[in-house]
C-alpha positions in Angstrom: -34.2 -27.6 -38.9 -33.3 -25.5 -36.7 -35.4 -23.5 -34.4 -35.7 -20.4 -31.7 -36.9 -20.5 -28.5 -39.4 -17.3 -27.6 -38.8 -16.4 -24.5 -42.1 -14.3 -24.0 -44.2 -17.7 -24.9 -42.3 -19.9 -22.6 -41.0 -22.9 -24.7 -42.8 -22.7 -27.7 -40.6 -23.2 -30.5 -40.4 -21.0 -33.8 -38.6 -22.8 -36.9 -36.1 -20.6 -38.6 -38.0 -20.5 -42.0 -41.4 -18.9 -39.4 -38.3 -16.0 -38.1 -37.4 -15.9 -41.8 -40.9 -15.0 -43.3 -41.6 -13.1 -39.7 -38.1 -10.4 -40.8 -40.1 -7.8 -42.6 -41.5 -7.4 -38.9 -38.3 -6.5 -37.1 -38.7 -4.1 -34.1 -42.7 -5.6 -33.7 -43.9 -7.9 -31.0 -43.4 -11.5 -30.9 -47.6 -11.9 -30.9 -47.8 -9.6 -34.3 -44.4 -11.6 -35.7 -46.7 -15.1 -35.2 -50.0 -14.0 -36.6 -48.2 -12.8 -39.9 -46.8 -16.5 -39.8 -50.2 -17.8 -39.3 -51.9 -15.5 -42.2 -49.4 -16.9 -44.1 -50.1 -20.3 -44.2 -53.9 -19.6 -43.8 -55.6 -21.2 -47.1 -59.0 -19.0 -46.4 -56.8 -16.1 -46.2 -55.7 -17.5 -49.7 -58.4 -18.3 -51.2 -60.4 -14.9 -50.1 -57.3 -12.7 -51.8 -57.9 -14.8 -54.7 -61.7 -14.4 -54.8 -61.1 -10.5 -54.1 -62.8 -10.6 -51.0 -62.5 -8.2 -47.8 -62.2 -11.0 -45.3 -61.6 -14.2 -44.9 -64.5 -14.3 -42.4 -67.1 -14.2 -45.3 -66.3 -17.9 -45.9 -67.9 -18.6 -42.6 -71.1 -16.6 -42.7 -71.5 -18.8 -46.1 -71.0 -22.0 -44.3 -73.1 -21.0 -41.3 -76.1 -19.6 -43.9 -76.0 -22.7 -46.3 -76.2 -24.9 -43.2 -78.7 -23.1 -41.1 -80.1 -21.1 -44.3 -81.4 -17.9 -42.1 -80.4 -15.7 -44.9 -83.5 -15.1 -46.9 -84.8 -12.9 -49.1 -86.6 -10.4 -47.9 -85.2 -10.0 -44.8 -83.9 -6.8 -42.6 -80.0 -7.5 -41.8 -78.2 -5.1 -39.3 -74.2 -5.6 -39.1 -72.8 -4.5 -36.5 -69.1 -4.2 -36.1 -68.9 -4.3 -39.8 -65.8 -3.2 -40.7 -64.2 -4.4 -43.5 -67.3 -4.9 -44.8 -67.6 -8.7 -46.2 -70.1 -9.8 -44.0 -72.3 -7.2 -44.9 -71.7 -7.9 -48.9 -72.9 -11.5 -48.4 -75.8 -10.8 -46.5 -76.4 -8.3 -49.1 -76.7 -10.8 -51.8 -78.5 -13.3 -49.8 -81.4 -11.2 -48.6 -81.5 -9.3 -52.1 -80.8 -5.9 -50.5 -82.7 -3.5 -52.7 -83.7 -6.2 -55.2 -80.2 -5.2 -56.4 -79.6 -9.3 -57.3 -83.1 -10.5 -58.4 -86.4 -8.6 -59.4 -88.4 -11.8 -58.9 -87.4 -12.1 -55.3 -88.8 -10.1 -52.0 -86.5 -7.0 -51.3 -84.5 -6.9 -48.2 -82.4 -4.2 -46.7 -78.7 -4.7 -44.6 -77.5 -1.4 -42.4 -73.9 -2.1 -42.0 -72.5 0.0 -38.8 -68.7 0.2 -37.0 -66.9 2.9 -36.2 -63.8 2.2 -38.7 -64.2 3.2 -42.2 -66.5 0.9 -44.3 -65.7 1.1 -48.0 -68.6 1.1 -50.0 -70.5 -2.1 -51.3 -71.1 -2.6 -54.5 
């Protein structure tokens, strides 16, 4: 195969099927052009579209929290930066925000703030 050097990123090499899936990007920046290739062939970015999740970044909070398990019920969560969201939907459920996902559990409370748009969590 083939490939193209990138001048801007010294000799790293792009295959011809990366500039292929990279063409509905004509006219943007080599670094924009490479993270589309890399979202691509990201299997979290994958899997979150096909669990209809915001971000691919909630997979990580879950990891962290069912490792280190400082998510509890109960407790206050503020999320800063929160834009899209995700983060904020898992802490949600793990804290039982409003004792929204169990009555039997302690209530806890998540303040989500960013200065993008946060669509509402349900």
């Amino acid at each position: 195969m083939a490939s193209l050097l990138v001048p801007s990123l010294g000799t790293r090499f792009v295959s011809r099927m990366s500039v292929r899936l990279m063409g509905t990007m004509k006219g943007k920046p080599i670094s924009q052009q490479l993270w589309l290739n890399r979202q691509s062939r990201d299997p979290y970015v994958k899997a979150a579209q096909d669990a209809g999740l915001r971000s691919r970044a909630a997979f990580k909070l879950e990891q962290v929290d069912d490792k280190l398990h400082f998510l509890r019920a109960g407790l206050r969560v503020l999320d800063m930066g929160a834009s899209p969201g995700r983060w904020s939907v898992i802490a949600a459920k793990r804290v039982n925000a409003c004792g929204l996902y169990s009555k039997d559990t302690a209530k806890g409370m998540v303040v989500a703030v960013d200065l993008l748009p946060i669509y509402s969590i349900k």
